[in-house]
C-alpha angles and dihedrals in degrees: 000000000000122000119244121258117270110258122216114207116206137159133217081221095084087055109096093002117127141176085223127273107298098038109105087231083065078108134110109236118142094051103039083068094040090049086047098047095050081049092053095046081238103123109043113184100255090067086038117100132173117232119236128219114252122242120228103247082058088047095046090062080091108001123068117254082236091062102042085050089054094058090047089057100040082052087046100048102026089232139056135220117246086245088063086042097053098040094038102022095227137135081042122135090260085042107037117179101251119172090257097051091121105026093051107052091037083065104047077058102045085047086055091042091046087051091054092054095047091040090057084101100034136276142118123274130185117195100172099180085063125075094102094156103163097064116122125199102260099017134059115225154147074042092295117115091177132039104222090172088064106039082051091053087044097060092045093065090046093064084055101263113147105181105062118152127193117209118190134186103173120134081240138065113260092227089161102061093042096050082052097048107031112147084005096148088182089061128074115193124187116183128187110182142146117275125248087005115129135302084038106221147115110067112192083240083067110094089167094231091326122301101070122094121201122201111181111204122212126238115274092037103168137176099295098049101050085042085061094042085052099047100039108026110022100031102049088042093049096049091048093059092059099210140199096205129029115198113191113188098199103194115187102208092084084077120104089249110060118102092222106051132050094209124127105215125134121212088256089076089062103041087050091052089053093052104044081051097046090086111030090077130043076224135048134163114194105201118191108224136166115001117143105180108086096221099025085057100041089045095043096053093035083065092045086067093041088057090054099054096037101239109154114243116239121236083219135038121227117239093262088054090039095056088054095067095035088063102057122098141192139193096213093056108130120201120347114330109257112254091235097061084072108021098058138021097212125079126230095250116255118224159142148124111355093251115239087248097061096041086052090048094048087045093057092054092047085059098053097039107036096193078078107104 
């Protein structure tokens, strides 16, 4: 018996939304990787579903009724007291009140909260505007006022599931998910992130009650040494776990290009991760994340679905996929925009020696988990 299809969940709500000018989310994202993969013929409308917005009741299984009111109000009045500020931290600079403030981030977690529902029997299912992995439960960061990731592992415990592991590749900590989570036993998080980069957690010391595993990664990481994290660090973890459900949150800003992040990873890196995780699980949820550079980001998670549904990725884009990425802008391009970002989808692979930070990190994981070769 054949596998369904993957299923890819957007909005129209991300088209047009904005954190404001001068916030580096002032990007479009979401639908630069819906329009491309429609350009592409990629994403035809039987694998298409529109993400709902989530109710409260669905959103307070992690997040405090205070908190989800307070959105609601900030959405509703375009501004918040300092009282609201201080005790939420919206309507900050990393933060800012938008008018979708509310609405937006409601439907990244009603599309991870969809996936969970269509994922109870098995499939793959990819919700890029979701990822947002630095929401706590009564205060927005990190500019995530939700936390998708959460609310989706949630409700797969709920159906009973009790091996669920998080993998997350994004250039930041996923704080969020390991305050959620800590001494979760049912939960499994692996996080690969840059050292000393915000919000400053995640030491490789921090097991979050004791199934997480934290793996820093020094400035300059490039393809070989995440190759080696992934083979022998992500991948045999993961395996041992043996889990029902796998939850990657691919976050696009540990890519050289992104202006947040000084990472060197190409988007081969990611794609390879996906693949190597689409079968050692009957589930698995792909989230998008961080991600910061207009075309790094929309090339980056359009092959991510290429990768799911094994369509092989061109060297070179036609004209119609070429014209999508032509057309983006951004305001914090310096100098003249690189041909490739628009010419191909695939990056030149990024490599070297594996670097002796990375070897004495992965050593000390091996000693503390001996299934490690």
């Amino acid at each position: 018996m054949s596998l369904p299809k993957p299923l890819f969940i957007g909005s129209e709500i991300y088209r047009g939304s904005s954190y404001g000018e001068k916030h580096p989310l002032s990007i479009p994202r979401v639908p630069t990787v819906i329009d491309l993969c429609r350009a592409m013929d990629w994403l035809p409308k039987s694998q298409y579903r529109v993400s709902p917005m989530a109710k409260p009741a669905a959103l307070t299984t992690f997040h405090t009724p205070e908190y989800i009111e307070a959105l609601k109000d900030a959405e509703a009045e375009g501004a918040v007291p300092d009282e609201t500020r201080v005790r939420h931290k919206i309507g900050t600079l990393s933060n800012p009140i938008f008018p979708e403030i509310y609405r937006r981030p409601a439907t990244a977690a009603g599309g991870s909260l969809l996936a969970a529902e269509l994922l109870a029997k098995g499939g793959v299912v990819y919700n890029p505007g979701g990822g947002t992995h630095h929401g706590m439960a009564d205060h927005a960061a990190g500019f995530c006022y939700l936390n998708d990731p959460v609310l989706a592992i949630k409700a797969f415990l709920a159906q009973g599931l009790c091996r669920v592991v998080y993998v997350d590749i994004d250039a930041h900590h996923c704080d969020g998910v390991a305050a959620a989570f800590q001494g979760e036993s049912r939960v499994q998080m692996i996080s690969t992130h840059e050292e000393k980069r915000w919000p400053f957690t995640g030491p490789i010391e921090d097991r979050a009650g004791g199934q997480a595993i934290n793996l820093p990664l020094p400035r300059g990481t490039h393809d070989d040494d995440f190759a080696r994290i992934a083979d022998e660090v992500i991948l045999p973890n993961v395996q041992a776990f043996r889990p029902e459900v796998i939850v990657v949150q691919c976050g696009a800003d540990a890519v050289t290009e992104d202006p947040l992040a000084r990472l060197d990873l190409s988007n081969n890196s990611h794609w390879r991760l996906v693949a190597a995780l689409m079968d050692m699980a009957p589930r698995l949820l792909v989230l998008g994340g961080g991600g910061y550079n207009p075309w790094s980001v929309g090339r980056l998670w359009s092959g991510v679905w290429a990768t799911l549904n094994g369509i092989e990725i061109p060297d070179r884009l036609p004209e119609q996929g070429r014209a999508v990425l032509a057309a983006l802008s951004w305001t914090r391009q310096r100098g003249e925009r690189a041909e490739y970002l628009v010419e191909t989808l695939r990056d030149t692979p990024r490599g070297g020696d594996v670097s002796e930070a990375v070897r004495d990190r992965m050593q000390v994981l091996r000693a503390r988990r001996k299934i490690w070769v």
